[in-house]
PDB file of N, CA, C and O in Angstrom, chain B, residues numbered from 101:
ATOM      1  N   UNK B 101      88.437 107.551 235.297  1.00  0.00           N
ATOM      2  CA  UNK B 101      88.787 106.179 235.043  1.00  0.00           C
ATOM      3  C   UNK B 101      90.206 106.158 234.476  1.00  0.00           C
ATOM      4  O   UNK B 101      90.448 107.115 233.741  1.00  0.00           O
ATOM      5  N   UNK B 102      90.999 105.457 234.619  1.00  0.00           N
ATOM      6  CA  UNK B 102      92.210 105.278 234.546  1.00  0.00           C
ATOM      7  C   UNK B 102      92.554 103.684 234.255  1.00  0.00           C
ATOM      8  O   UNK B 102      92.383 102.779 235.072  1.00  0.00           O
ATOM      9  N   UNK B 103      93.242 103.492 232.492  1.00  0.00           N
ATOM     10  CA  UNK B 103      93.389 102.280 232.821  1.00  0.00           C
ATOM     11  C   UNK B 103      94.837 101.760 232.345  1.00  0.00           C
ATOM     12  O   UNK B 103      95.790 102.443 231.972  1.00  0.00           O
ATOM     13  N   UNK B 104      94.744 100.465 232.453  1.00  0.00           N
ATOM     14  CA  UNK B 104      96.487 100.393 231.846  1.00  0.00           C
ATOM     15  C   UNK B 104      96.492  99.457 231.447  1.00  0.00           C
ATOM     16  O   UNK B 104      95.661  98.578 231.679  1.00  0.00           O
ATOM     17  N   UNK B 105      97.709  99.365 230.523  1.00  0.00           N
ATOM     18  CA  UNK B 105      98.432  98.305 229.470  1.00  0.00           C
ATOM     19  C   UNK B 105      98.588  96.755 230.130  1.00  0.00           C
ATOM     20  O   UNK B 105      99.426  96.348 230.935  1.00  0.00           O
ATOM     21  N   UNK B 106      97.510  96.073 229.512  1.00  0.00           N
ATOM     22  CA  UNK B 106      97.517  94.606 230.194  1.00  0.00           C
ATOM     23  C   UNK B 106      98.856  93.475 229.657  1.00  0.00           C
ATOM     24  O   UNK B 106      98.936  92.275 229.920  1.00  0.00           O
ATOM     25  N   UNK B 107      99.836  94.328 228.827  1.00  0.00           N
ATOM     26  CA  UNK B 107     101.063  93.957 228.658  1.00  0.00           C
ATOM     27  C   UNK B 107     102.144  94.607 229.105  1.00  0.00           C
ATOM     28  O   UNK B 107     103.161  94.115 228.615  1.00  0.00           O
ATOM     29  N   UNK B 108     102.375  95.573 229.883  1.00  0.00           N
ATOM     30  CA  UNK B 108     103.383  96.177 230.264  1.00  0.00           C
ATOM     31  C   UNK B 108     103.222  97.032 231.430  1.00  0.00           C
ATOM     32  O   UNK B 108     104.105  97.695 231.974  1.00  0.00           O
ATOM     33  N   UNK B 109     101.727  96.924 231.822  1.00  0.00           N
ATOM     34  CA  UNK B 109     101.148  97.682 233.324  1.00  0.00           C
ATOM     35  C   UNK B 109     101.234  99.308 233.402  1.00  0.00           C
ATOM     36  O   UNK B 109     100.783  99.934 234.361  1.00  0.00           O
ATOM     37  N   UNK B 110     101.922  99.976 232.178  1.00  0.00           N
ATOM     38  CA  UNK B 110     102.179 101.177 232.029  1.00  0.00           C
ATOM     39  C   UNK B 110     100.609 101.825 231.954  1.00  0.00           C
ATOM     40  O   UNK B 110      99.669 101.216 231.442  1.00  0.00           O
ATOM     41  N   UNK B 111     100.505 103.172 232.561  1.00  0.00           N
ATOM     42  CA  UNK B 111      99.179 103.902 232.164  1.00  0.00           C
ATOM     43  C   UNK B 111      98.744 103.857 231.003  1.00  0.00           C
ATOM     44  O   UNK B 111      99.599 103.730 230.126  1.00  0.00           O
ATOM     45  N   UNK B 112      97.394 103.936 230.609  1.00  0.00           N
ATOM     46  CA  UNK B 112      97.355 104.322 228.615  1.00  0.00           C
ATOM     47  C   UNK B 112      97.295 105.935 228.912  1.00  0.00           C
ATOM     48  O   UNK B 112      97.215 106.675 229.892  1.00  0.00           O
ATOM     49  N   UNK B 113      97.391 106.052 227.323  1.00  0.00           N
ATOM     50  CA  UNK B 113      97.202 107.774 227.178  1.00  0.00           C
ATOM     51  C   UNK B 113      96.019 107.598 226.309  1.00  0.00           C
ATOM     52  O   UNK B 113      95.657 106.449 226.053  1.00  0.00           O
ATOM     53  N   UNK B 114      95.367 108.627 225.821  1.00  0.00           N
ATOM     54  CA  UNK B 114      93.985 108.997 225.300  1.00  0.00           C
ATOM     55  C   UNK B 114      94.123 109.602 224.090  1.00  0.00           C
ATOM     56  O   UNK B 114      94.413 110.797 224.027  1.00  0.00           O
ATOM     57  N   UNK B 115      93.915 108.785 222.903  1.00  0.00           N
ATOM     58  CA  UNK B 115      94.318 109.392 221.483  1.00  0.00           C
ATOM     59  C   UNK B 115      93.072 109.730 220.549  1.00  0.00           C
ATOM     60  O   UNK B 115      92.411 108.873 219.963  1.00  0.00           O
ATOM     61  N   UNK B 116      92.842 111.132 220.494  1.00  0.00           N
ATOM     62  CA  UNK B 116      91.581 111.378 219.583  1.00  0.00           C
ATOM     63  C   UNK B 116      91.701 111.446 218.234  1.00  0.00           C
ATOM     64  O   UNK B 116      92.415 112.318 217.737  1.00  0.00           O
ATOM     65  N   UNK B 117      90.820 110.273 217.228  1.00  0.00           N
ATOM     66  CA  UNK B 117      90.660 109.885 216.401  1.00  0.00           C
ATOM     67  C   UNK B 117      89.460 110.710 215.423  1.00  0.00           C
ATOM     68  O   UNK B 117      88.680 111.439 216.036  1.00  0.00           O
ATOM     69  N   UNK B 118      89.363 110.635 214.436  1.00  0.00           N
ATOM     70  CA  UNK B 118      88.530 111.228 213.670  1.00  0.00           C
ATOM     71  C   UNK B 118      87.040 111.418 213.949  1.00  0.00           C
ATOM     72  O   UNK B 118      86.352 112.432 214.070  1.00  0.00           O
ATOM     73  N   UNK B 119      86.626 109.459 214.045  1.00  0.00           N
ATOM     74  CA  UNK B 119      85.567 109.529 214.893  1.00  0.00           C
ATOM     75  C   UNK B 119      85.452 108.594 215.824  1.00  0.00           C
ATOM     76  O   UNK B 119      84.486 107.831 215.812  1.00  0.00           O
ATOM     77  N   UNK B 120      86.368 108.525 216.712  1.00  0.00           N
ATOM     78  CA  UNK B 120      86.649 107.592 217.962  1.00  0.00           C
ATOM     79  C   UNK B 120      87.678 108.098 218.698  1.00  0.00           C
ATOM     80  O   UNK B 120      88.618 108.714 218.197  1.00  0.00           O
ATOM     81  N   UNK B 121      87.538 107.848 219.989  1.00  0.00           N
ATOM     82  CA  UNK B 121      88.781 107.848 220.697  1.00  0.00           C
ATOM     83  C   UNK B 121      89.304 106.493 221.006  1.00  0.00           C
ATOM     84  O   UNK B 121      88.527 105.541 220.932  1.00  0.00           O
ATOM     85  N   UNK B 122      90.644 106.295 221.374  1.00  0.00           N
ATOM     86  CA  UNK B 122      90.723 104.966 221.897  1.00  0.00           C
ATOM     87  C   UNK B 122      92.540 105.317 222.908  1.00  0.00           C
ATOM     88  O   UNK B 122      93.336 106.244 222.757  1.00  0.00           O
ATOM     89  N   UNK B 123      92.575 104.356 223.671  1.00  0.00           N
ATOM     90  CA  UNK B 123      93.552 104.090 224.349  1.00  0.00           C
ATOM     91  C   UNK B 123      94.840 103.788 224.077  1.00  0.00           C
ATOM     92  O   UNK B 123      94.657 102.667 223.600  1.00  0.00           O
ATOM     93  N   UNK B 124      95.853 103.934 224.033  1.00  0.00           N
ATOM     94  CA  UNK B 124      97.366 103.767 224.212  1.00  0.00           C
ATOM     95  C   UNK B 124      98.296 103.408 224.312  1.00  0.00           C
ATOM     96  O   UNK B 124      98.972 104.306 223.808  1.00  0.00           O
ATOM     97  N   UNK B 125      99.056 102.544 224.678  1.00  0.00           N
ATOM     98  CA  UNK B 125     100.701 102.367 225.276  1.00  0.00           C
ATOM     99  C   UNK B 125     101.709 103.193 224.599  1.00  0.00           C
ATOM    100  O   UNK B 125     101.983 103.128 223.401  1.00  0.00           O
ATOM    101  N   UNK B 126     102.187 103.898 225.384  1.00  0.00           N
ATOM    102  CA  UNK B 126     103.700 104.356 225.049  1.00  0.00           C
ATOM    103  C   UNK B 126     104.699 103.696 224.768  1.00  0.00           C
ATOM    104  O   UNK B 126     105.511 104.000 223.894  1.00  0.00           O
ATOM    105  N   UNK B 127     104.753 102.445 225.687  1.00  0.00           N
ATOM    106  CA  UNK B 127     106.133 101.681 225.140  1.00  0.00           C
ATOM    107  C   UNK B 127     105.730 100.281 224.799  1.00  0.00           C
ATOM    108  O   UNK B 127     106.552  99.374 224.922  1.00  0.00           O
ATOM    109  N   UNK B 128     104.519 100.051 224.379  1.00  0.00           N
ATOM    110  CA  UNK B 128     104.382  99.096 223.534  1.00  0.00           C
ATOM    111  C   UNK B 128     103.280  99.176 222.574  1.00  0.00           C
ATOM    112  O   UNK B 128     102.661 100.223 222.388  1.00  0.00           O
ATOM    113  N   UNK B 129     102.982  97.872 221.847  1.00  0.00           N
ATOM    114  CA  UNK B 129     101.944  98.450 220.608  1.00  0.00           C
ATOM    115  C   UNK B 129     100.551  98.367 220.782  1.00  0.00           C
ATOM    116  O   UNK B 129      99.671  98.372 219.922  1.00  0.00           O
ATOM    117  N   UNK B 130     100.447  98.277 222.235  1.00  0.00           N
ATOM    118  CA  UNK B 130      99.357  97.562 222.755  1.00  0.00           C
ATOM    119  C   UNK B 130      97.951  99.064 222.324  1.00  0.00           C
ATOM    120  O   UNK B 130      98.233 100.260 222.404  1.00  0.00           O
ATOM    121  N   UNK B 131      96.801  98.620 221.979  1.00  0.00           N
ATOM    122  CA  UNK B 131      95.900 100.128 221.957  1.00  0.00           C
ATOM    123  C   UNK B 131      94.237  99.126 221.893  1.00  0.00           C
ATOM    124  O   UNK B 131      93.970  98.038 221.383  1.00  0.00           O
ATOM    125  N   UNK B 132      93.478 100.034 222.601  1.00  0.00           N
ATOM    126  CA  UNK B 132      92.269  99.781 222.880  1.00  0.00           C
ATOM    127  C   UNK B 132      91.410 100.877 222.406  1.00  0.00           C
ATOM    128  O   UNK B 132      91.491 102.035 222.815  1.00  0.00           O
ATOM    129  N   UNK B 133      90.472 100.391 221.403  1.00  0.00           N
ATOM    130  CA  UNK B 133      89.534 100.878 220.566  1.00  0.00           C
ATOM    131  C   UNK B 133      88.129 100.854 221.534  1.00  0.00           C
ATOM    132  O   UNK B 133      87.583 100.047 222.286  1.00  0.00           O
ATOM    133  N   UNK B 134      87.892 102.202 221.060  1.00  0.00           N
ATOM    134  CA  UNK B 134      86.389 102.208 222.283  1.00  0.00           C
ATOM    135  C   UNK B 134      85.552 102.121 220.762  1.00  0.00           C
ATOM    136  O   UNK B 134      85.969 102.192 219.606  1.00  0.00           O
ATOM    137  N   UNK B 135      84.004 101.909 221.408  1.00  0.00           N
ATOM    138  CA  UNK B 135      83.396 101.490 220.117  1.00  0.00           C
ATOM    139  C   UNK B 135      83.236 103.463 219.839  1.00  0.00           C
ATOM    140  O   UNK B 135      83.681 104.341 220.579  1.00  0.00           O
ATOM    141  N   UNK B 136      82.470 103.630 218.560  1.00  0.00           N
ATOM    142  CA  UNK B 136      81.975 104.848 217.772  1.00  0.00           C
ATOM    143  C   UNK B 136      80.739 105.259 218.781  1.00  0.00           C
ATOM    144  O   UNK B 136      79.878 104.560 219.316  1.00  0.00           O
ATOM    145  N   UNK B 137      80.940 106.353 218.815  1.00  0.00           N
ATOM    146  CA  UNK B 137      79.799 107.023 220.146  1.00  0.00           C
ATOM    147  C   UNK B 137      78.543 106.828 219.143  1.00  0.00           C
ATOM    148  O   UNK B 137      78.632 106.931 217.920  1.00  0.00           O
ATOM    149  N   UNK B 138      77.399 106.539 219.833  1.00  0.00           N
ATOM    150  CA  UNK B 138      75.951 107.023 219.036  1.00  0.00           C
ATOM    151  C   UNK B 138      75.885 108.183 219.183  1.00  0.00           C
ATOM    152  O   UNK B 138      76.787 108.745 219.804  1.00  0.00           O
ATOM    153  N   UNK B 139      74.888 108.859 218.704  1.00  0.00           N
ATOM    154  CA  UNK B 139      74.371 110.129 218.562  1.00  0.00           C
ATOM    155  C   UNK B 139      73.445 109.900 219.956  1.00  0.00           C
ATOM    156  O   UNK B 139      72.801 108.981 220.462  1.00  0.00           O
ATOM    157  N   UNK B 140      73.812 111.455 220.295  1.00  0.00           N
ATOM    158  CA  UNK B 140      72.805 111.510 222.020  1.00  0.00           C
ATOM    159  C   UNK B 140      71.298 111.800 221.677  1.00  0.00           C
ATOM    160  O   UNK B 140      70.762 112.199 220.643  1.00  0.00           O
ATOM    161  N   UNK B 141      70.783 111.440 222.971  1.00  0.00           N
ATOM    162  CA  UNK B 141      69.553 111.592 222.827  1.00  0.00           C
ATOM    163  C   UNK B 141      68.785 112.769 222.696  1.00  0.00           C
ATOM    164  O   UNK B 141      69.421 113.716 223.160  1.00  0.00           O
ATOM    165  N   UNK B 142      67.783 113.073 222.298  1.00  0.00           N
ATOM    166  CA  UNK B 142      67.651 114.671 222.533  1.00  0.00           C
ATOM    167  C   UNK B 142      67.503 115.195 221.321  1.00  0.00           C
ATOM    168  O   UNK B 142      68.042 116.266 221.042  1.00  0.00           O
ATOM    169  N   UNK B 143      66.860 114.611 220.568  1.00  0.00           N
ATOM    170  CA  UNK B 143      67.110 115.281 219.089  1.00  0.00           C
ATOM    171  C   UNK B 143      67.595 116.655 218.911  1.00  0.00           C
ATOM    172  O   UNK B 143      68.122 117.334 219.792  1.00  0.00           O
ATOM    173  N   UNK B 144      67.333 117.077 217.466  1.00  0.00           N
ATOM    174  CA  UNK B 144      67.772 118.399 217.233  1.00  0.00           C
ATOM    175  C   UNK B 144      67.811 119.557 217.941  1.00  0.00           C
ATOM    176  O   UNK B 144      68.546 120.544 217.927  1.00  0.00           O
ATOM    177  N   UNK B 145      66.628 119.138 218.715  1.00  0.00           N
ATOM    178  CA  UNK B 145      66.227 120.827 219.556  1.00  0.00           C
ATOM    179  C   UNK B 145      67.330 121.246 220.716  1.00  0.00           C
ATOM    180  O   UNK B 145      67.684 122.389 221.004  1.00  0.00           O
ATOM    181  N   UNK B 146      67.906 119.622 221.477  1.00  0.00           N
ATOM    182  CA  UNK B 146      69.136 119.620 221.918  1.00  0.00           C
ATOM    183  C   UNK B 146      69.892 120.190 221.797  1.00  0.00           C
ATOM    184  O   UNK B 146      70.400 120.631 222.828  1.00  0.00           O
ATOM    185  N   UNK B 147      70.502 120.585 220.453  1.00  0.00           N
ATOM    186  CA  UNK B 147      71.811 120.593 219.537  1.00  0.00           C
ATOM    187  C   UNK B 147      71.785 122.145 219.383  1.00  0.00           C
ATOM    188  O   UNK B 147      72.865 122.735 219.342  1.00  0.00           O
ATOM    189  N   UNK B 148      70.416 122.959 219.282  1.00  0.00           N
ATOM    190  CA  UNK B 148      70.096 123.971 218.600  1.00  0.00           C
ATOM    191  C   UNK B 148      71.526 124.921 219.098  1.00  0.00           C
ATOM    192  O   UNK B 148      72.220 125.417 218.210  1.00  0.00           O
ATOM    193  N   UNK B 149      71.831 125.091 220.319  1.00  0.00           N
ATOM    194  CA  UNK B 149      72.873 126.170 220.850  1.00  0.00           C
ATOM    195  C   UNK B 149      74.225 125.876 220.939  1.00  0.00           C
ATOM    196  O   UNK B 149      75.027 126.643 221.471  1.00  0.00           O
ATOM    197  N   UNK B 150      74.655 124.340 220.234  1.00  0.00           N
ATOM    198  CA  UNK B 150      76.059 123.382 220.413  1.00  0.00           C
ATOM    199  C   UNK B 150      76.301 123.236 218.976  1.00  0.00           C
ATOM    200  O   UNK B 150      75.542 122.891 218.071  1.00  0.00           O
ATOM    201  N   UNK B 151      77.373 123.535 218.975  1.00  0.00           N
ATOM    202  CA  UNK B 151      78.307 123.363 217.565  1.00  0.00           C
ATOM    203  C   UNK B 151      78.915 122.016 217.411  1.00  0.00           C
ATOM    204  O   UNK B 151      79.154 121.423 216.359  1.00  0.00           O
ATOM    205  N   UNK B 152      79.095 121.685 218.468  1.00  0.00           N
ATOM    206  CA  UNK B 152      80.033 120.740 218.169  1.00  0.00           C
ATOM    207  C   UNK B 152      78.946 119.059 218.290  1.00  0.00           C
ATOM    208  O   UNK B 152      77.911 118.846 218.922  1.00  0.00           O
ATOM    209  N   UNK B 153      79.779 118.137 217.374  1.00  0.00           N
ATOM    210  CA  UNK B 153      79.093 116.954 217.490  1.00  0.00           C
ATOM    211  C   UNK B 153      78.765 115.803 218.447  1.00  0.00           C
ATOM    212  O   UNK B 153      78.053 114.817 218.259  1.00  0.00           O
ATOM    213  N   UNK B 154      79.399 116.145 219.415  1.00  0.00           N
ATOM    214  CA  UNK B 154      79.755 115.277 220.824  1.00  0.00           C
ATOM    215  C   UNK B 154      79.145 116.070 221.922  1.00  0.00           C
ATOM    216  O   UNK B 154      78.933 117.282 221.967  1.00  0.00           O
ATOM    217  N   UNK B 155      78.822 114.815 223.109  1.00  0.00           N
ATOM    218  CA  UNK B 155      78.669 115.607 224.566  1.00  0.00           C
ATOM    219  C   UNK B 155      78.915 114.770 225.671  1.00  0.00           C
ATOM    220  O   UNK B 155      78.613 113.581 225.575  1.00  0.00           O
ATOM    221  N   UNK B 156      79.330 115.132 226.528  1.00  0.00           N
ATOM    222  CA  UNK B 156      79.584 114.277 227.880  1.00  0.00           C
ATOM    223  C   UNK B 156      78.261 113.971 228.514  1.00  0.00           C
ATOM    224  O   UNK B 156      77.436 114.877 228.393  1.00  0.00           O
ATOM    225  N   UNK B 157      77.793 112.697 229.287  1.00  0.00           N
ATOM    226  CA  UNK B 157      76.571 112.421 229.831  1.00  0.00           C
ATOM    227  C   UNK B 157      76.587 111.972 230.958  1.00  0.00           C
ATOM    228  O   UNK B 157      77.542 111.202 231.057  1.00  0.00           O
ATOM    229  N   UNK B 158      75.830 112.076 232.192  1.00  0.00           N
ATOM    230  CA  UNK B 158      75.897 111.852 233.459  1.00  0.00           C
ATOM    231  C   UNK B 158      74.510 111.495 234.031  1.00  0.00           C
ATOM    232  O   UNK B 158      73.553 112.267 233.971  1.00  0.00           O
ATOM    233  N   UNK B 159      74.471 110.225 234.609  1.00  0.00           N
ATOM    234  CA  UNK B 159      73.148 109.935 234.726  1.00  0.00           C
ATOM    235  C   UNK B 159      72.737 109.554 236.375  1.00  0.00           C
ATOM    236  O   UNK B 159      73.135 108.567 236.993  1.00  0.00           O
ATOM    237  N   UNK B 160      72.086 110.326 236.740  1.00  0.00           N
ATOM    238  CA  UNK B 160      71.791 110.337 238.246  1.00  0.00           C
ATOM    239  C   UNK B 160      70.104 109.884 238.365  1.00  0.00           C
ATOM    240  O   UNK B 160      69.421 109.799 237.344  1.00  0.00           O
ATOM    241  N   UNK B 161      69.566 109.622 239.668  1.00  0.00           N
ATOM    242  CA  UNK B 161      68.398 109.047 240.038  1.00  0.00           C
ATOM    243  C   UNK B 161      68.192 110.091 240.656  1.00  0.00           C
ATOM    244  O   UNK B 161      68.946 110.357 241.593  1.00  0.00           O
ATOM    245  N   UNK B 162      66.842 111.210 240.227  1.00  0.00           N
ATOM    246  CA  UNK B 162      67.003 112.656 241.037  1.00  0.00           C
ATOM    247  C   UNK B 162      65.445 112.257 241.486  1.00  0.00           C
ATOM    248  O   UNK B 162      64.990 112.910 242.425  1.00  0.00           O
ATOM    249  N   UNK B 163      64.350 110.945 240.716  1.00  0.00           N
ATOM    250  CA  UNK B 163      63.010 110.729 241.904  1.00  0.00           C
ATOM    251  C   UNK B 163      63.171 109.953 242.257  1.00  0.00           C
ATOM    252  O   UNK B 163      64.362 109.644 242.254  1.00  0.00           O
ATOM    253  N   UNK B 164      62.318 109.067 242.792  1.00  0.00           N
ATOM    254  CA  UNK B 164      61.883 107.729 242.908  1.00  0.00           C
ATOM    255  C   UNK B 164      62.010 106.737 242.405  1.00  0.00           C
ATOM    256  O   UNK B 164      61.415 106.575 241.339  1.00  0.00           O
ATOM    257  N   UNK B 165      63.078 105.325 243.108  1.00  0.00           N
ATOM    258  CA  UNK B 165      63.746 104.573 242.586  1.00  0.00           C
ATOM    259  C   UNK B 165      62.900 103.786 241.314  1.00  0.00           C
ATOM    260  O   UNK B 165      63.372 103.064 240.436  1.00  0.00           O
ATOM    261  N   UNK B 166      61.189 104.277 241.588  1.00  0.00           N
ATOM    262  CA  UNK B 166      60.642 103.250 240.215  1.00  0.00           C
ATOM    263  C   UNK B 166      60.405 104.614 238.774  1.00  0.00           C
ATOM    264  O   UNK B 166      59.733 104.618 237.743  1.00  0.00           O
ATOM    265  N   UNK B 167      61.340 105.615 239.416  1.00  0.00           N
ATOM    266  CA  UNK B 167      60.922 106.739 237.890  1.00  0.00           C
ATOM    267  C   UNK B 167      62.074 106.143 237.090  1.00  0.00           C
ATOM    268  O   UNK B 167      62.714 105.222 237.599  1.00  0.00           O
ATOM    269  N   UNK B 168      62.386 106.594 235.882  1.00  0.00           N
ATOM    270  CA  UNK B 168      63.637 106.593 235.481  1.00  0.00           C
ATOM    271  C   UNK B 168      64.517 107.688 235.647  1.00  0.00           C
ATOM    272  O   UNK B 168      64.174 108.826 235.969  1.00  0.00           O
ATOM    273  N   UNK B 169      65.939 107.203 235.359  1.00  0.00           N
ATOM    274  CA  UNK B 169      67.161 108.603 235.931  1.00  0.00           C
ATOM    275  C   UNK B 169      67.219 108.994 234.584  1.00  0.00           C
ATOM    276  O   UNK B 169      67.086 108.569 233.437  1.00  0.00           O
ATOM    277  N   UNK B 170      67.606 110.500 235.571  1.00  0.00           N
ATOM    278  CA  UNK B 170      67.642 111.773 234.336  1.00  0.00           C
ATOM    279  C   UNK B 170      68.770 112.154 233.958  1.00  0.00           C
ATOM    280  O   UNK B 170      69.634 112.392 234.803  1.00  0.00           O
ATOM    281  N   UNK B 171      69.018 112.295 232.632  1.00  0.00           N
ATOM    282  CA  UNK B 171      70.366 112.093 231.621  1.00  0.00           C
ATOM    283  C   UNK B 171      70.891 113.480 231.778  1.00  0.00           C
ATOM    284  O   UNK B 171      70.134 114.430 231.582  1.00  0.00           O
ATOM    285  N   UNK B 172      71.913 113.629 232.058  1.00  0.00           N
ATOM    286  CA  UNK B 172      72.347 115.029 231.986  1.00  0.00           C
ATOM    287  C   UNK B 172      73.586 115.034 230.836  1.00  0.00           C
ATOM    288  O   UNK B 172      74.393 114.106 230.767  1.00  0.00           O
ATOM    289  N   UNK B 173      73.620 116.176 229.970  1.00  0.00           N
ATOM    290  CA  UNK B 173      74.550 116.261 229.007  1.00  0.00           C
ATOM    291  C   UNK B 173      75.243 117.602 228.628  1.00  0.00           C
ATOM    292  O   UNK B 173      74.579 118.637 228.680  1.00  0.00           O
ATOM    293  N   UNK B 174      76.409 117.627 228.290  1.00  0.00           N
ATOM    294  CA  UNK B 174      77.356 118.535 228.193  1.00  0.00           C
ATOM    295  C   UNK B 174      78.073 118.381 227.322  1.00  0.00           C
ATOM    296  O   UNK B 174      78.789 117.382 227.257  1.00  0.00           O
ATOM    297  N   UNK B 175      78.076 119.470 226.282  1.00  0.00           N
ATOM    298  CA  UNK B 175      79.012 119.462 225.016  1.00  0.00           C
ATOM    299  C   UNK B 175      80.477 119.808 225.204  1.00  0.00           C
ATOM    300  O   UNK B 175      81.005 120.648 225.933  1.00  0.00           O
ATOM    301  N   UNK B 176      81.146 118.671 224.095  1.00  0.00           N
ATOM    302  CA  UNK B 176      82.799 118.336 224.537  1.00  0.00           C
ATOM    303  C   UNK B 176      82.928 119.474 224.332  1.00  0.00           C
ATOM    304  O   UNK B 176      83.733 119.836 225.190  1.00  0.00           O
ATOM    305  N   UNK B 177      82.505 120.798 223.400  1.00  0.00           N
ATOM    306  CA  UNK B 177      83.568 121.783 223.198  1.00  0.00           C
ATOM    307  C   UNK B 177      83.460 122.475 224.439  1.00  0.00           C
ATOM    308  O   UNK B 177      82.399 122.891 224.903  1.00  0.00           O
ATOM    309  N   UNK B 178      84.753 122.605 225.045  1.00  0.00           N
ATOM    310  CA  UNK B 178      84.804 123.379 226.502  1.00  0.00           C
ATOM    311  C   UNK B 178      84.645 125.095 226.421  1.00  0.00           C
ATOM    312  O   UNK B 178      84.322 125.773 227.396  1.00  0.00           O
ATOM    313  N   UNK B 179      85.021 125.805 224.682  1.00  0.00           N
ATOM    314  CA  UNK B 179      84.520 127.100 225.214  1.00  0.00           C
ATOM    315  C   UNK B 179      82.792 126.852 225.080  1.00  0.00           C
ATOM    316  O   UNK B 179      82.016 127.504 225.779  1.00  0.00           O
ATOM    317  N   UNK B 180      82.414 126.031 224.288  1.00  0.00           N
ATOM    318  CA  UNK B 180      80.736 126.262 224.285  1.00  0.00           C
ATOM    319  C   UNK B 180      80.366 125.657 225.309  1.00  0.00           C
ATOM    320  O   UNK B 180      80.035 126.615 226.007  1.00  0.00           O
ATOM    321  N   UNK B 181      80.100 124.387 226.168  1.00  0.00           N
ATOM    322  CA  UNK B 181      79.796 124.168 227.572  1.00  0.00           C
ATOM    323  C   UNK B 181      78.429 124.453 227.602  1.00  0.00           C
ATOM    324  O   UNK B 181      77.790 124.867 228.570  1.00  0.00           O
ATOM    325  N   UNK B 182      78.041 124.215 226.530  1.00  0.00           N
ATOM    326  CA  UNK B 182      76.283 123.737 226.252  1.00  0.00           C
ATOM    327  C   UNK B 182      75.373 122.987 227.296  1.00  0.00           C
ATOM    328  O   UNK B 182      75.198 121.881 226.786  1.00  0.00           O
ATOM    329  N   UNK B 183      74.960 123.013 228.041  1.00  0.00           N
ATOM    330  CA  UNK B 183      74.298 121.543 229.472  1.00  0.00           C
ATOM    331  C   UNK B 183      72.601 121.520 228.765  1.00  0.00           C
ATOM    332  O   UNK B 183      72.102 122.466 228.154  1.00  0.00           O
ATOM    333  N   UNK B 184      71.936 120.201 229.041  1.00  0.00           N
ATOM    334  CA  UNK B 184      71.100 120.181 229.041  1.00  0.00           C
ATOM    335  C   UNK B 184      70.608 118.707 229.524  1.00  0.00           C
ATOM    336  O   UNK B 184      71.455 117.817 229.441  1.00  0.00           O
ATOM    337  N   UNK B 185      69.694 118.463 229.878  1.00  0.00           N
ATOM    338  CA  UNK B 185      68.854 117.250 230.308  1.00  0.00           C
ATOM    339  C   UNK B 185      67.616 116.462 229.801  1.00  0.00           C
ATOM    340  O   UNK B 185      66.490 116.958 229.772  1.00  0.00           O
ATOM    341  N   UNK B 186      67.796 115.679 229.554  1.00  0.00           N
ATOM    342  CA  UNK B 186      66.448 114.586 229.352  1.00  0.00           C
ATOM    343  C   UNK B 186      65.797 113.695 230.183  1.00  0.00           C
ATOM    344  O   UNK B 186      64.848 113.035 229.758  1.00  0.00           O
TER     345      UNK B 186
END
């Protein structure tokens, strides 16, 4: 996803915050706040082999359009690269 400055049409850049990320302009003051991530699903037992507090999630329809789709997740830290599913 790629988005841009609805005042100056310039790309944003991606600025990581303590506990948020949010969006950018370079040449103006323009910046877009994403909300505070929740905590993923998957309780602890999830977490057991991931250090880190974050994970990327991807959600596909792998039965039958009346099952529900299955959450797939991946921890931000790229040397740990933790995967798991719910």
């Amino acid at each position: 996803m790629w988005l841009f400055c609805p005042g100056c049409g310039n790309g944003l850049i991606v600025e990581e915050g303590q506990r948020c990320h949010r969006f950018a302009c370079n040449t103006c003051p323009y910046v877009h706040n994403l909300k505070e991530v929740d905590d993923v699903l998957g309780g602890a037992a999830a977490w057991e082999n991931c250090e880190h507090p974050r994970a990327y999630f991807m959600q596909l329809q792998t039965r039958s359009a009346d099952e529900p789709m299955t959450t797939f997740y991946k921890c931000c830290n790229a040397q740990c690269g933790h995967r798991w599913r719910d």
